[in-house]
C-alpha positions in Angstrom: -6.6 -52.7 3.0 -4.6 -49.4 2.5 -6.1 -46.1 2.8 -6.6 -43.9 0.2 -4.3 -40.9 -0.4 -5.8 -37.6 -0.5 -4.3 -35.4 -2.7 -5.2 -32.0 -2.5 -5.4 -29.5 -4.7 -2.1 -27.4 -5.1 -3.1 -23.4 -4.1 -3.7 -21.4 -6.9 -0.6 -19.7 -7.8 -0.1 -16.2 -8.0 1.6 -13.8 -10.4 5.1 -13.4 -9.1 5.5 -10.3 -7.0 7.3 -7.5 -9.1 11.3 -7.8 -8.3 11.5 -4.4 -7.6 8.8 -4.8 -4.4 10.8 -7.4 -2.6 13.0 -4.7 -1.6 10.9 -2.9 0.4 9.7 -5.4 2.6 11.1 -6.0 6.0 12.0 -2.2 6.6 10.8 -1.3 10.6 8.5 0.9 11.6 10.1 4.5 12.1 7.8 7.5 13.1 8.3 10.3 10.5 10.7 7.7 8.8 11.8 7.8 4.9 14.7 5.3 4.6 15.6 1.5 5.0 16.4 2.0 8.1 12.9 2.9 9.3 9.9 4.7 7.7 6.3 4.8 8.2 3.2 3.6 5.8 3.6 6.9 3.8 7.2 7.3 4.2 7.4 3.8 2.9 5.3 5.1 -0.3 7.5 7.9 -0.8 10.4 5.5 -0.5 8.8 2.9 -3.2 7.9 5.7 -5.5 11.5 7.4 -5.5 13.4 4.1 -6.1 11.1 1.7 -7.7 9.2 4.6 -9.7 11.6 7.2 -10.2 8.7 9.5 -8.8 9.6 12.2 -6.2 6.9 13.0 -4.1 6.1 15.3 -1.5 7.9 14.5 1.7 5.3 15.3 5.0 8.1 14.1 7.5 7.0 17.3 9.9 4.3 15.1 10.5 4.1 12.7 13.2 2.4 9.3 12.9 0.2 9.9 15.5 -1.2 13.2 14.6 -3.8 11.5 12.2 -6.2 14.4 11.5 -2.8 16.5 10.1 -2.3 13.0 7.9 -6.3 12.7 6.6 -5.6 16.6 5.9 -2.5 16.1 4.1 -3.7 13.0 1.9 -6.9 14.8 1.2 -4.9 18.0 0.0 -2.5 15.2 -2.0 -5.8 13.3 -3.8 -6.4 17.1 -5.2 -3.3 18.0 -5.6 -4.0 16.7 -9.8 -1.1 14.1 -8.7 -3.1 11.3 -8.4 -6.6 10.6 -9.9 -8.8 8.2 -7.8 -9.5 5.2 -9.6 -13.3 4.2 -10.6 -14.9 0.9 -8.5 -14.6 -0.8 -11.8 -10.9 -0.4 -12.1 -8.0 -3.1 -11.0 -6.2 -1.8 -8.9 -2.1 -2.4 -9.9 1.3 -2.5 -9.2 2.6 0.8 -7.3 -1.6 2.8 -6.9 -1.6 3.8 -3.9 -4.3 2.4 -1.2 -6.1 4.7 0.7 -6.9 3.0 4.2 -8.7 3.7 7.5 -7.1 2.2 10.6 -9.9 0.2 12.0 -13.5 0.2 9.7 -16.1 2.1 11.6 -18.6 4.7 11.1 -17.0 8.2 10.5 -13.6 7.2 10.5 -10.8 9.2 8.3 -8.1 7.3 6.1 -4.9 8.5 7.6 -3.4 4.9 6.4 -1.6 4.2 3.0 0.2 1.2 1.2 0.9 0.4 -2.4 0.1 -2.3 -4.5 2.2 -4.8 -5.2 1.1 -7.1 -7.9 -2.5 -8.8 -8.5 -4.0 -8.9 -4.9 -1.1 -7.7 -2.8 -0.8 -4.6 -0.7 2.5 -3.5 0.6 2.4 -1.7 4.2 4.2 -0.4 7.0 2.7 -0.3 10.6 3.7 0.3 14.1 4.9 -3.2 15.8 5.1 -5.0 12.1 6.7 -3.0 9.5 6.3 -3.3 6.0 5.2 -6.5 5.0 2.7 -7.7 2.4 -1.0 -8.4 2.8 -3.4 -9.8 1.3 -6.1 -7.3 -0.6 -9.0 -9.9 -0.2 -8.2 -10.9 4.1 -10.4 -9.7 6.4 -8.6 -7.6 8.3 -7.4 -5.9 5.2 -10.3 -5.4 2.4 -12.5 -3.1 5.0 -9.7 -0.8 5.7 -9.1 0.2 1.8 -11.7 2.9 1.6 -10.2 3.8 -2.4 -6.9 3.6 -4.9 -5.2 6.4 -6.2 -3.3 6.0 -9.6 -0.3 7.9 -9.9 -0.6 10.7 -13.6 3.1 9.8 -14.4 1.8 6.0 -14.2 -1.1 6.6 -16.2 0.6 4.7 -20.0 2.8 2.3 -18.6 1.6 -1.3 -18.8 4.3 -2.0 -15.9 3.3 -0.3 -13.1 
């Protein structure tokens, strides 16, 4: 007798990722970085907006990394800066809002973290050890870290981004 074949089902595919993201990942980790060569998770927004978006935005590269409370204060002063408007729970996220993330979920804790979206799903990020890479929205170690999205204004009308 031969044994059955079990044929799974194939994954559920995803939306391509926008041509314009690919890119951006693989860049290292740089403190204070801005570049190709090396930026950090808001340096690699800045980066993504200015070639991907044709959006300047303000460059904070007299701030470390590490000093988190000067980056909570700085994103905080950015989210009222009229820039950006903070999208409603019942909102999709999409390509290039911004994420607004804590480092590790717990009680108290300021976001100092950022990525971008990059397609249905996806968040493009840059951390110390990894770089920027995609994740997941919906993985575990992801989802409780976004703590809100931020649309940029100039994005507001387009259906692309």
């Amino acid at each position: 007798m031969t044994p059955a074949r079990f044929n799974p089902a194939p994954a559920p595919q995803r939306p391509p990722l926008p041509a314009v993201i690919r890119g951006f990942v693989g860049i290292p980790f740089a403190d204070k970085g801005f570049s190709f060569d090396g930026c950090h998770c808001y340096g690699l927004c800045w980066l993504v907006f200015l070639r991907a978006a044709d959006i300047t935005l303000p460059k904070y590269d007299l701030i470390s990394s590490a000093e988190t409370i000067a980056i909570a204060r700085a994103m905080k002063d950015e989210a009222k800066s009229g820039r950006w408007r903070r999208l409603r729970a019942d909102e999709t996220p999409r390509a290039f809002d911004m994420a607004e993330m804590i480092e590790i979920p717990r009680p108290g804790a300021r976001a100092w973290h950022c990525g971008i979206v990059a397609g249905p799903g996806r968040l493009l990020h840059c951390e110390r050890g990894v770089g920027s890479h995609l994740a997941d929205l919906a993985d575990p170690r992801i989802a409780p870290r976004v703590v809100g999205f931020h649309r940029h204004v100039a994005l507001e009308g387009r259906t692309d981004g």
